[in-house]
N, C-alpha and C positions, 0 to 999 in steps of 0.2 A: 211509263209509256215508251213503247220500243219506238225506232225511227223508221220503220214499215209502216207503223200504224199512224204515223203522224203526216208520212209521204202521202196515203191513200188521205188521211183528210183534207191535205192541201191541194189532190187534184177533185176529191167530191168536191168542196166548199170551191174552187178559183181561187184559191189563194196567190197572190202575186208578190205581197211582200211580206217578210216577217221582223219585228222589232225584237233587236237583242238588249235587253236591258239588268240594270242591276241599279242599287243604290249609294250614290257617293255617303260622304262622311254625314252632310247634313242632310240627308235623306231622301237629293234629289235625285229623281229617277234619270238617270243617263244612257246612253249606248248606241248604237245604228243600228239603220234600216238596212236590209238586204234583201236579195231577189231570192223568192222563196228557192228556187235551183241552186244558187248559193250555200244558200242555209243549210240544204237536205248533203250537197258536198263538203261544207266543210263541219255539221253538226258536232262532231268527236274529236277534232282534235281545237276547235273552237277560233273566236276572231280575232286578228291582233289590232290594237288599238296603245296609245298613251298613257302612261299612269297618273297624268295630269289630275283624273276625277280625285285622286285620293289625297289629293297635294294642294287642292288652291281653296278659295273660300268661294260662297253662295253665288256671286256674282264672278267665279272664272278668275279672281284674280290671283294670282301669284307670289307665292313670297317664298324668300330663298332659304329658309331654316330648315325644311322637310327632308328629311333621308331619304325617302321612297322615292323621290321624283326631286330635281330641283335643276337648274341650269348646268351645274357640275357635272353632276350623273348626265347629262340630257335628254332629262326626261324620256326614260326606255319606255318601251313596249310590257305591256301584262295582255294576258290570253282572257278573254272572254269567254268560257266553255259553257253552253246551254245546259242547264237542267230540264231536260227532257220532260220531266213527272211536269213541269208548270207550263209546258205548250197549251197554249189559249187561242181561239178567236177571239179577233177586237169586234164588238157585238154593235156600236158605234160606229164604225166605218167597214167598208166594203172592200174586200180582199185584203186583208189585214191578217196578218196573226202576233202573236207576244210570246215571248219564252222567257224565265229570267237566266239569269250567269251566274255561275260564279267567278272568281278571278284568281287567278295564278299566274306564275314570273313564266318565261320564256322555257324555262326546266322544269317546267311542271308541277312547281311547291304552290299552294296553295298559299294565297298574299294574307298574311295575317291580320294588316291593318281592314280587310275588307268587312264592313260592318255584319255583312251576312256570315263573315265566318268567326266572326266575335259570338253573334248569339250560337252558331254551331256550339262552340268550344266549351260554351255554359251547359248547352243541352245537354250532350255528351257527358257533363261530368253529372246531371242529376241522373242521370243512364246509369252511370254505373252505380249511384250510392241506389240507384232498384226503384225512377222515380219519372214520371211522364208528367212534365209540367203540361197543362192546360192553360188558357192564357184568353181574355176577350180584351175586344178594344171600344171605349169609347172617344169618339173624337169631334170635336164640335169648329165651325167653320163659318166665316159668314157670306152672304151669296149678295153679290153686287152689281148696280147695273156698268153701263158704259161709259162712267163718269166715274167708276168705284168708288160709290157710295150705296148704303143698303137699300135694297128693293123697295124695304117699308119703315117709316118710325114707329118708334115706342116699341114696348114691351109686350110679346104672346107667346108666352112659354106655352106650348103645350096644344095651342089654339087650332084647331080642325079647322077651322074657318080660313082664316088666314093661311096657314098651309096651303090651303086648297088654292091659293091666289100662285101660289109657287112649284104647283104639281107641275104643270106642265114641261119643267126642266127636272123637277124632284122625280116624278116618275121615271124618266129618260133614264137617271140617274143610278134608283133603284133596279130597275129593266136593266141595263145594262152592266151592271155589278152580278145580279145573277147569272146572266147569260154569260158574262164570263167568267163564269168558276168560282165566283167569291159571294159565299152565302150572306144575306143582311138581314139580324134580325128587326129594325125600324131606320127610319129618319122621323123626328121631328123638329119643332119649333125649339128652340132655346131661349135662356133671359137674355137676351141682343136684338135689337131691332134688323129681323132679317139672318139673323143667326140659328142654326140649323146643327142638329147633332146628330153621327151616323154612329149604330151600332153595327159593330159586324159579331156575328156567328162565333162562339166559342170554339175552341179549338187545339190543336197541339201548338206548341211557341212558335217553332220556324212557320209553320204555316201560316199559323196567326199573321205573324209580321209582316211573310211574302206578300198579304192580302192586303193588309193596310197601307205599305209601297205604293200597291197596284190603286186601290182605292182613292188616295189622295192624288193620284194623279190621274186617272178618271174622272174624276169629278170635277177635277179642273179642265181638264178637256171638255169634256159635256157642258160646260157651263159659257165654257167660249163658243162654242157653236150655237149656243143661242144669243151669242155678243155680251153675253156676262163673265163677271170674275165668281170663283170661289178660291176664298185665301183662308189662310189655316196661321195668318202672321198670332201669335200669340195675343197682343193688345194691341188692335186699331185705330181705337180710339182710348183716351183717357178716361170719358164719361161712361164709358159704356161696358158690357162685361169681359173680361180678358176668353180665350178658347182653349181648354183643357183638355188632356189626353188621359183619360182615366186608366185604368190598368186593373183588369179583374184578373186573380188567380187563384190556381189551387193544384196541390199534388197528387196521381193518379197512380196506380198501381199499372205496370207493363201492358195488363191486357185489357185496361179499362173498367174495370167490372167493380172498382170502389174509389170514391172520393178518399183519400189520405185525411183529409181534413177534418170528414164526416167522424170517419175511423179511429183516428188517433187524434186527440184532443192534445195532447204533447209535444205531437209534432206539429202540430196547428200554432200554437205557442209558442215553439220556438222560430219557427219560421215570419211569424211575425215579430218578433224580437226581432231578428236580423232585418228586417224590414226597414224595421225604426231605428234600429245602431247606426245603419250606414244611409239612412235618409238624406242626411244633411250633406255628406260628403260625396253619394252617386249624384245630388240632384240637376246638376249641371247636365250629367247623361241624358235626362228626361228634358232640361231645361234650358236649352244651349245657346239662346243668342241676347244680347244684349236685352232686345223688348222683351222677354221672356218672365223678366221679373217683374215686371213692371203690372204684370195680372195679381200678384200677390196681396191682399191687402185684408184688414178685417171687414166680417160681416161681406164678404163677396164672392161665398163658394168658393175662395179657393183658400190651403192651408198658410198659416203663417208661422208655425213652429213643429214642433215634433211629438204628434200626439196621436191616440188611436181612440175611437169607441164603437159602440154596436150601432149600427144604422144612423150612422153620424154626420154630414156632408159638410161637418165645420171643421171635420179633423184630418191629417194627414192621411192617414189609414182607416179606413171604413171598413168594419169586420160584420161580414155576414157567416160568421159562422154556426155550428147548430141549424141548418137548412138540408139537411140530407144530402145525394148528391150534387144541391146546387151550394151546399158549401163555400165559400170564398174571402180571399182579401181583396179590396179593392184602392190600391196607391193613387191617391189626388196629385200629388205635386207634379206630375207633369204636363205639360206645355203640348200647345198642338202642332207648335214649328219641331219637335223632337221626331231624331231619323227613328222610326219603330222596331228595327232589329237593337238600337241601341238603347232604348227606353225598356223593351222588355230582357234583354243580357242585364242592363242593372238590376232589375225587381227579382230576377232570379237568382242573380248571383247575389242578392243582400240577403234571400228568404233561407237559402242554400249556407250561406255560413252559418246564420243562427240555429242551425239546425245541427252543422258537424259539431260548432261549440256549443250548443246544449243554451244556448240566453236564453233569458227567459225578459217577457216585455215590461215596459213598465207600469203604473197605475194606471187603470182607463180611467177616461174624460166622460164626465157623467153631464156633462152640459156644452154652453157654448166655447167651441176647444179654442178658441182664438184670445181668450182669457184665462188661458189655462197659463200656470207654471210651466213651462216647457221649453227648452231648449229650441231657440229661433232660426227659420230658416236662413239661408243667404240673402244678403240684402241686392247682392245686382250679380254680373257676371262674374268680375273679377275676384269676387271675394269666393264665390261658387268654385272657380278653377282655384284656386287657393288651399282648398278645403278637398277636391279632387288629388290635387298634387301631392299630399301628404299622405294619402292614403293606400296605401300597402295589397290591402285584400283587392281595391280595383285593378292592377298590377297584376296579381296572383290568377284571379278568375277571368278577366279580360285577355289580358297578354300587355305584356309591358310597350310593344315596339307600337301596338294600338292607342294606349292612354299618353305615348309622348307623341304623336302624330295628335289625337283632340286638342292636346293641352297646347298645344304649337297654333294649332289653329285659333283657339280659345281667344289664347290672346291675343293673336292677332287683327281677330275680331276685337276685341277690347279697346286696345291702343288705336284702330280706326274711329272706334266710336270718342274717345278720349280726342280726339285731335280734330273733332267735325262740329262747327257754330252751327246752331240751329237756331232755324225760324223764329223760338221760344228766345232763344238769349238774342236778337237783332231787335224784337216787336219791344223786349223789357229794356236793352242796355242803349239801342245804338243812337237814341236821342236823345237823350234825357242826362247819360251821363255826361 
């Protein structure tokens, strides 16, 4: 989209303000408002702002280990520069418009740690081995009233009935994800009391991902305006079912006209090979915060070790392949708190090595995969960034100055949680002992 074409829509539509935004490390959507006059003057050479967003944790706060940003440096300025192609109306509010960013330093180098140019960096290299990933998202969420607790109890996976108690904010919902550029193929019901799962529309990677950014925070918006929460926390409750980010994929030929997967049964195989090699040691990318693990358990949809089968939803990897062009792998171990440029730069870059080195996967799991012989996943955060740290190819396909910026964060997150009494250990320890 040229910036003629966007000026003429911001005077058809009234536009008055536009929102620049992009996504920090943990996926939250960040950046400022500006007056659409603004926007349309300074579009090309982009906004200057802090590089704070890259440098502190979920809740803003600050720790001095980061190179990007830290009290030393003083915390410089990076450029906000609009990607044009993603100008949107907000379909939701009235004189609105959205653009995403991307980020670069003050001289114009594109910021490496910026998670949007992590999955660039991967896309590009399946580019040149002659290869268009395709990518969909499922991501499940639960929708709460003003007291943040769910709408409804018990269990309606699926239930048209029930749903229908919750159109009235799910529709807004849906309506308003189309209306702004982001195709949905469903919402429903999920196994959570009041827990709802959004599929979005297949796709190319980056797109993919820009969507799901925009999505998750959509729908947190829409949900507050009807005085409700929707949270995407991984595990809410203990009782209940954790919120997964599923990851369907598959390799495309440049001009789209053949599924890879369909086509070459080889490369289908090894691409899931790599999948599974470095399951264990990306899983932190998909799976980043403390409560993250805490969804993992047997017989609960979600995986507990390293395994793959055909139409399988107990295994790590669910292989729908032999499907024509809907072909695909689809990766479980992800979390619904996972930033989505970073959950799908893992999947690629895991499919993408097993493909240059030729692996080949292991035995399929012909039953329930969670009693399978298989290499186990991480058991909490710390052990997860442990298993990232060591790993070489995340370095290689990522960029190194990006997985010491996670890993910095990581554990930072870690040692907060390490150092916080909870509720659970006062109600058990503080009388009795």
């Amino acid at each position: 989209m040229e910036l003629a074409e966007i000026k003429a829509i911001i005077e058809r539509q009234g536009i008055h303000t536009v929102e620049l935004g992009f996504a920090d490390i943990n996926g939250v959507l960040r950046g400022k408002r500006v007056s659409a006059r603004h926007f349309l003057k300074t579009a090309y050479q982009g906004t200057a702002l802090a590089r704070g967003p890259l440098a502190w944790d979920i809740q803003c706060g600050v720790y001095p280990d980061t190179e990007i940003a830290n009290f030393e440096n003083g915390y410089p300025d990076m450029l906000a520069r609009p990607v044009l192609s993603t100008f949107r109306i907000v379909a939701w509010r009235d004189g609105c418009a959205f653009v995403l960013c991307d980020l670069y330093d003050v001289h114009g180098q594109a910021l490496e740690e910026s998670p949007r140019e992590v999955l660039k960096k991967v896309v590009v290299r399946a580019q040149a081995l002659g290869y268009r990933p395709l990518v969909g998202s499922e991501l499940e969420f639960y929708l709460l009233d003003g007291n943040k607790q769910p709408l409804f109890q018990g269990v309606q996976c699926y239930s048209l009935y029930k749903g229908a108690q919750l159109e009235y904010v799910i529709e807004e919902m849906r309506n308003g994800l189309e209306n702004f550029g982001i195709e949905v193929e469903a919402f429903h019901l999920e196994y959570g009391p009041a827990q709802i799962e959004v599929i979005l529309e297949y796709g190319d990677a980056l797109t993919l991902a820009d969507h799901t950014v925009l999505a998750k925070n959509a729908i947190k918006e829409i949900a507050r305006k009807h005085g409700l929460y929707a949270t995407f926390m991984a595990k809410p409750w203990a009782e209940e079912s954790g919120c997964g980010y599923h990851i369907h994929q598959s390799l495309w030929d440049p001009d789209l006209t053949g599924n890879l997967f369909h086509i070459n049964e080889e490369l289908a195989r090894h691409y899931l090979a790599g999948l599974l090699y470095h399951t264990r040691d990306f899983m932190v990318l998909g799976s980043p915060s403390v409560n993250s693990f805490k969804r993992f358990q047997g017989n609960s949809f979600a995986p507990v070790n390293v395994t793959w089968a055909t139409d399988n939803r107990t295994a790590a990897v669910r292989s729908l392949l032999g499907q024509g062009n809907g072909s695909r792998l689809e990766h479980r171990t992800g979390s619904a708190d996972a930033n989505p440029y970073l959950i799908v730069a893992a999947n690629l870059a895991a499919g993408l090595y097993g493909i240059e080195h030729k692996l080949v996967p292991p035995p399929i799991t012909a039953t329930n995969a969670c009693l399978a012989d298989a290499q186990v996943l991480p058991a909490d955060l710390q052990q997860a960034l442990h298993y990232l740290a060591k790993n070489q190819v995340a370095k290689d396909y990522l960029g190194e100055k990006f997985i010491q910026l996670f890993l910095t964060l990581g554990r930072h997150e870690a040692a907060l949680y390490a150092a916080a009494v909870t509720d659970w250990e006062r109600e058990r320890y503080l009388e009795m002992i």
